[in-house]
C-alpha positions in Angstrom: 0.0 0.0 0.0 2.7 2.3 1.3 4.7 2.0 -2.4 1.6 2.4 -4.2 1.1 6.0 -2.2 4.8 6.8 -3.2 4.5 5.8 -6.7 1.3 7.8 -7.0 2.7 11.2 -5.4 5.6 10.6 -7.8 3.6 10.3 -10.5 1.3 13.3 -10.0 4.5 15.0 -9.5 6.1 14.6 -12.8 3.1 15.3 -14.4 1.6 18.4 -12.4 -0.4 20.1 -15.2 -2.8 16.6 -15.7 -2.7 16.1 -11.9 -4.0 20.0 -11.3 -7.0 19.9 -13.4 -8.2 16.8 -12.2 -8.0 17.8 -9.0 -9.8 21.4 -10.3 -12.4 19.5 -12.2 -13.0 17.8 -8.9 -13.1 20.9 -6.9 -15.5 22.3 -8.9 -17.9 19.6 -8.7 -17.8 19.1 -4.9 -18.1 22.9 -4.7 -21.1 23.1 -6.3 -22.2 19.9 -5.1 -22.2 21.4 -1.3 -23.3 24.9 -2.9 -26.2 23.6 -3.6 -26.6 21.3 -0.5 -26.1 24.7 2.2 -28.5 26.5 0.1 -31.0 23.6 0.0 -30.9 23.6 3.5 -31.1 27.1 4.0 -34.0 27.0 1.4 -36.0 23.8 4.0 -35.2 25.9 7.3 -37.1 28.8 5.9 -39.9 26.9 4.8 -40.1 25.1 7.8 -40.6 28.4 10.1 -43.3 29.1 7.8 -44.9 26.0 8.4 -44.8 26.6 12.4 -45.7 30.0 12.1 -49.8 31.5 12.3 -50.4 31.5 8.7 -54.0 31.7 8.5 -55.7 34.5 9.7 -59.2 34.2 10.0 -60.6 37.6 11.2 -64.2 38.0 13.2 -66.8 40.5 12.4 -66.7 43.1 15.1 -69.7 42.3 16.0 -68.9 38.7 16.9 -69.0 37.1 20.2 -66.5 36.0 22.4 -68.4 32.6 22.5 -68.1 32.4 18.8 -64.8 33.1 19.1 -64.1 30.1 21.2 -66.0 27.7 19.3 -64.4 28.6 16.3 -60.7 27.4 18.4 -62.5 24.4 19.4 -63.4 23.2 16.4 -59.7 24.0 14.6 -57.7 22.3 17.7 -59.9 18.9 16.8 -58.4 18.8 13.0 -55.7 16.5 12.3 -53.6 18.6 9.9 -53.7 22.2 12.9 -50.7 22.3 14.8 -51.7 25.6 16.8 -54.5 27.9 16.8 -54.0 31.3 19.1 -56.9 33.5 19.7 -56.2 37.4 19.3 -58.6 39.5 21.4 -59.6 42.8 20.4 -58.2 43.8 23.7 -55.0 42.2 21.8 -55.6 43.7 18.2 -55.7 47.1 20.0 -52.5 46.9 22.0 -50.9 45.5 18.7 -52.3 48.3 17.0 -51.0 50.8 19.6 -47.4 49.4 19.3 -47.5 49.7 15.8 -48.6 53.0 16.0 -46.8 54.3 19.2 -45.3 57.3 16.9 -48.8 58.9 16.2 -50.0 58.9 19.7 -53.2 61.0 18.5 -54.4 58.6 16.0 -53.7 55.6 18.6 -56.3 57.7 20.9 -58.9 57.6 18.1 -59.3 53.8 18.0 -60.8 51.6 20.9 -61.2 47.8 21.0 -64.5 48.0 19.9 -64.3 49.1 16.5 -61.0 46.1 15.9 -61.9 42.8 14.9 -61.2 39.5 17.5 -58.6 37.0 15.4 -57.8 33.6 15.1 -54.3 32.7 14.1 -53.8 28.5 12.8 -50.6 27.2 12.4 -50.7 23.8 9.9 -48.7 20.7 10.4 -47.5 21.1 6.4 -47.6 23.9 4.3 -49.8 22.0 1.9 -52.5 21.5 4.8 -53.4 25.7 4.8 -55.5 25.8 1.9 -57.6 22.8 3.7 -57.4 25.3 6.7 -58.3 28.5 4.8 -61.4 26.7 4.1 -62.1 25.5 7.1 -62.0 28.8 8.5 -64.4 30.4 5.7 -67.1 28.1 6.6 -67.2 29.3 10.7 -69.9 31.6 11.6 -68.6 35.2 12.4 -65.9 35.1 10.3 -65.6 38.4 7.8 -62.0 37.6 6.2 -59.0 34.9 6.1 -55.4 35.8 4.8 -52.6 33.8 4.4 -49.5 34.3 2.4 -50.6 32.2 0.0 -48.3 33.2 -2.7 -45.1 33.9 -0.2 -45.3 29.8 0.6 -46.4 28.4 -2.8 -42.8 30.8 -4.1 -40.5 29.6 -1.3 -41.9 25.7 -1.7 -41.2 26.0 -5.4 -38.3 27.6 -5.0 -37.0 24.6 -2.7 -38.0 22.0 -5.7 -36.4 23.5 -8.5 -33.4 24.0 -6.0 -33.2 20.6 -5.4 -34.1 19.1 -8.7 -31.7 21.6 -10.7 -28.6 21.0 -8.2 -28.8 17.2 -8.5 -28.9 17.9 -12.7 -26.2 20.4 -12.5 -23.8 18.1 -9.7 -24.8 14.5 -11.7 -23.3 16.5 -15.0 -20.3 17.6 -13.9 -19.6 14.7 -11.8 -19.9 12.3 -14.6 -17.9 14.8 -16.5 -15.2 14.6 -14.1 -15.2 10.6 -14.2 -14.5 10.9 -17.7 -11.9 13.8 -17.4 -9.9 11.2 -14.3 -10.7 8.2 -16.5 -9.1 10.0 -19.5 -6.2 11.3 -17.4 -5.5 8.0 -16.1 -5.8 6.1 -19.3 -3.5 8.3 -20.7 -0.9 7.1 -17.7 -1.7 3.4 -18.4 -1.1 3.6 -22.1 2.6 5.6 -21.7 3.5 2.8 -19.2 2.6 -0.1 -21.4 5.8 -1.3 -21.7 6.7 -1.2 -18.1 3.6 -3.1 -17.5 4.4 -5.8 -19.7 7.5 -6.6 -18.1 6.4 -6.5 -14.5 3.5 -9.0 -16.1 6.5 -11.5 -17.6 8.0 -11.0 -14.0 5.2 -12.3 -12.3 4.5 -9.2 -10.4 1.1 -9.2 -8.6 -2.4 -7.4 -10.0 -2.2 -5.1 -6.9 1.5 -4.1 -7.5 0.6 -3.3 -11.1 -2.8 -1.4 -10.5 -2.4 0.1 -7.2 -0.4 3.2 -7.8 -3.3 4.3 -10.9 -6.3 3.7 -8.7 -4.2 5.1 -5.2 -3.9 8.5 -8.0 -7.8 8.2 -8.5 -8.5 8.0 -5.1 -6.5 11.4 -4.2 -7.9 13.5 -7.0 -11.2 12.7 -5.7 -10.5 12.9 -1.8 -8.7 16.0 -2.0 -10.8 17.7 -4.7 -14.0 17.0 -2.1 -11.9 18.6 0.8 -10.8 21.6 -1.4 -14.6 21.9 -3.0 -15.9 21.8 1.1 -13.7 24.5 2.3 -14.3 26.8 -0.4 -18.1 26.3 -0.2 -17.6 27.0 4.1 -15.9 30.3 3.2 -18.3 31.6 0.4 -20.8 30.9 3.3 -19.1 32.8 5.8 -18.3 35.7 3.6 -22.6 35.4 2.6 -24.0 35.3 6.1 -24.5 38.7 6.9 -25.9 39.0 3.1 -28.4 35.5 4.0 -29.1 36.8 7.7 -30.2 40.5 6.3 -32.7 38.8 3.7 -34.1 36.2 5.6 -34.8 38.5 8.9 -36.1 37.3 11.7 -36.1 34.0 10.1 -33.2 31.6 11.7 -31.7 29.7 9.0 -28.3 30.0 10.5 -26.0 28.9 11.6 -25.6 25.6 9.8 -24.9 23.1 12.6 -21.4 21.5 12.9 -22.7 18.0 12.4 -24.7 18.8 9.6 -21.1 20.5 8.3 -18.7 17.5 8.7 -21.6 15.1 7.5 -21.4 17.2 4.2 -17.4 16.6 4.3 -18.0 13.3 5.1 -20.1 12.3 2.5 -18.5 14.4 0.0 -15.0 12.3 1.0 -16.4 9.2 0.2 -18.5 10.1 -2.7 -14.9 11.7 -4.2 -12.9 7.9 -3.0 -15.7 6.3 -5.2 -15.7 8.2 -8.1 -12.0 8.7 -8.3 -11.7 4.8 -7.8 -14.4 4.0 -10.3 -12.6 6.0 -13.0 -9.1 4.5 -12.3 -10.4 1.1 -12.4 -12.3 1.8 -15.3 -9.1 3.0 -16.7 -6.2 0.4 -15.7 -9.7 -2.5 -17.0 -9.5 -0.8 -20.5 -5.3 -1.5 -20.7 -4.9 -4.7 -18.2 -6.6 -7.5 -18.8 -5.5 -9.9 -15.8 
């Protein structure tokens, strides 16, 4: 094992050019690979708040009851697909409304809790459970009006899909692009050392001595291109927080935990160990027969 390391260092050595850009091709893969995972996860954090947060609003005439009011929670807290309903009186409405309007302290005098409608906020266990809720609400007696942002969570759920769907095209593209590139690289290496490989054959020299030192030099373009690829995706996240934090608001979908960080690395180390070793077997297959 140890000679076929050496023999593979030496080899990337005395050719640096080949060994740079598949190690580049590499890093660009992995780099948009985990570009796309942190902003996928980003994308599923954000929707998830949304999910937990009040999105219905189903708003009482003013003239409703507090009895109706109540009913009205009943019934939502018995559907499967609520996860929360909170009641806003108009004592409430009014002291949001105040707050709001704590600047203009004259126009805050003009309105009492009288004239402001009595609320019901619902939360949904999934986003695709509020329309079933918006409906729900319609139907209760008392109720003059139900908002949610309907068009907000259908954007940011689409948005998440065609993240997802487009990343996978975009990362399965250049990653087979890459196989080829190391598979091409390496083919190259088998076919200049022909020769050599036909004497160590007549010598009796074993399958592992012969092919180790190729697929050892697969291997390290795709560990160390999926290392390279992770850190530069960690600092173009670094330098972007402050960018993501400002757009999303009060919406936490940082920081990234540390798990969830070396799992990427992880997974990214062994997914470059398999494709680098696929492509140098593939490779040494297509010139060595035994």
């Amino acid at each position: 094992m140890f000679r076929s390391f050496a023999t593979a260092l030496k080899t990337m050595r005395r050719s640096p050019y080949q060994a740079m850009v598949a190690i580049l091709m590499m890093t660009l893969s992995f780099f948009v690979a985990f570009s796309f995972a942190l902003v996928l996860f980003v994308a599923n954090r954000a929707l998830q708040y949304i999910e937990t947060k009040p999105q219905v609003i189903a708003y009482f005439d003013v003239k409703a009851t507090n009895e109706q009011v109540d009913s009205a929670k009943n019934a939502m807290q018995q559907k499967p697909y609520v996860a929360e309903v909170k009641v806003v009186t108009k004592q409430d409405a009014l002291k949001i409304f105040q707050e709001e309007n704590k600047k203009d302290p004259l126009l805050s005098d003009l309105v009492s809790a009288d004239i402001l409608p009595a609320s019901l906020e619902v939360s949904a266990t999934s986003v695709d459970e509020l329309e079933t809720i918006s409906i729900d609400l319609k139907k209760i007696d008392g109720v003059d009006e139900v908002v949610y942002q309907k068009e907000v969570i259908a954007k940011l759920a689409s948005w998440t899909k065609t993240i997802r769907q487009s990343g996978l095209a975009v990362t399965g593209v250049l990653f087979l692009i890459t196989l080829l590139l190391v598979f091409v690289i390496l083919s190259l290496r088998v076919a200049v050392k022909r020769k050599e490989i036909g004497i160590l054959n007549l010598l009796g020299a074993s399958r592992w001595y012969i092919r180790g030192p190729f697929m050892i030099e697969g291997i390290l373009y795709g560990v160390i291109g999926s290392v390279i690829g992770w850190v530069s995706s960690f600092i173009v996240l670094l330098y972007a927080t402050p960018a993501i934090v400002g757009f999303f608001g009060e919406i936490r979908v940082l920081p990234i935990p540390t798990l969830t960080l070396v799992s990427l690395l992880g997974g990214g180390v062994l997914v470059g160990l398999f494709l680098g070793l696929v492509s140098s077997y593939l490779a040494v297959a297509r010139f060595i027969r035994h």
